[in-house]
N, C-alpha and C positions, 0 to 999 in steps of 0.2 A: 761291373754294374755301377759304382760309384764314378762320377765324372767330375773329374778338373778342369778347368780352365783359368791358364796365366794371363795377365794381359799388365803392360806397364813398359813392358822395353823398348829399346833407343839406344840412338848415339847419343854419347855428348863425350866432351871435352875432361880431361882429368880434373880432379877436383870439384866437380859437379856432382849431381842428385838426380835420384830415380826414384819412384815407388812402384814396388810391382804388389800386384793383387793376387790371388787366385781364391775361385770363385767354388764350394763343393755345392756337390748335389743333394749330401744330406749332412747329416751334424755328425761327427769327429770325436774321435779318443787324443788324439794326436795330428799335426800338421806338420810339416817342414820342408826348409827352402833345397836342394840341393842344386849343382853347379857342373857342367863339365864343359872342357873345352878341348879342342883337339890335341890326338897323341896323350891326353890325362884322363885319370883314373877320375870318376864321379866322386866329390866330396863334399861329407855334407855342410853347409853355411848356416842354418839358423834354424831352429824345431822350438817346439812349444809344447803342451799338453792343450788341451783346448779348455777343460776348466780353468787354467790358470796355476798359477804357484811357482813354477821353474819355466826358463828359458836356458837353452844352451846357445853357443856360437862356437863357431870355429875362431881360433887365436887368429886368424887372417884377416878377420872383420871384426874382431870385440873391439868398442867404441866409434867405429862406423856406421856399423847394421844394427837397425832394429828391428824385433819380430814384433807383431800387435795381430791382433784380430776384434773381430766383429762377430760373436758367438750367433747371434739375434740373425745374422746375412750367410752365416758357415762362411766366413769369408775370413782369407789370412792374407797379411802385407807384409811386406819386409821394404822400410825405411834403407835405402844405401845412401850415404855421405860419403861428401873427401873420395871419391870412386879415384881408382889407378888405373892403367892399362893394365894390371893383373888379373883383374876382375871381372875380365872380359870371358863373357863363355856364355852356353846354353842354361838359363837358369830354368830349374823345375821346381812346379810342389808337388808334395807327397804329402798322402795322408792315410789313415788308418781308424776304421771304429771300433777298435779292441785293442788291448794289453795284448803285445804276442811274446817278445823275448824282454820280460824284464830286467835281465843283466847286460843288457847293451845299453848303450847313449840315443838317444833319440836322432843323432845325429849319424846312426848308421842305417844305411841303405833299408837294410835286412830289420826294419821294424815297419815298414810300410807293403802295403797292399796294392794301393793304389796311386799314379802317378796321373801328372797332366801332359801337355806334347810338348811345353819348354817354352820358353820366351828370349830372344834373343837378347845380349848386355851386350854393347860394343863401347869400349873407353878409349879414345885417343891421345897421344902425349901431344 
């Protein structure tokens, strides 16, 4: 019932910049960025709480990526800098309006409900 929508990807050049958006239908417990790219397992990139107070990252982007949102639009970005051709995959948001497994990291899969259809990240060297 909840609807995502990504929108921000592109090509560009290593060492460049993106901002991807994704856009909910209603307001949020939780948001995050997740990644996958061919032959690899989905992993997660950047989550948040939506009040605020913690952000995670995956060690692969901490000091690259950043998570922000627009609580007022239900709307969440994720800032990419310094981009690699690692980087390159199918980026999704996920979000959720409820606590469901409080002993995991928001960075995993299995705490969201709801996904968007992905926005493509291509990085060239």
């Amino acid at each position: 019932q909840v609807q995502l929508v990504e929108s921000g990807g592109g090509s560009v050049q290593a060492g460049g910049s993106l901002r991807l958006s994704c856009a909910a239908s209603v307001s949020t417990y939780c948001m995050g960025w997740f990644r996958q790219s061919p032959g690899s397992e989905r992993e997660g990139v950047a989550a948040s709480y939506t009040g605020g107070g913690s952000t995670f990252y995956a060690d692969s982007v901490k000091g690259r990526f950043t998570i922000s949102q627009d609580s007022a639009k239900n709307t969440l970005y994720l800032q990419m800098n310094s981009l690699k051709p690692e980087d390159t995959a199918m980026y999704y948001c996920a979000a959720d309006t409820e606590s469901r497994w409080s002993l995991l990291s928001l960075l995993s899969q299995l705490q969201y409900r709801y996904w968007g259809q992905g926005t493509q990240v291509t990085v060239s060297s």
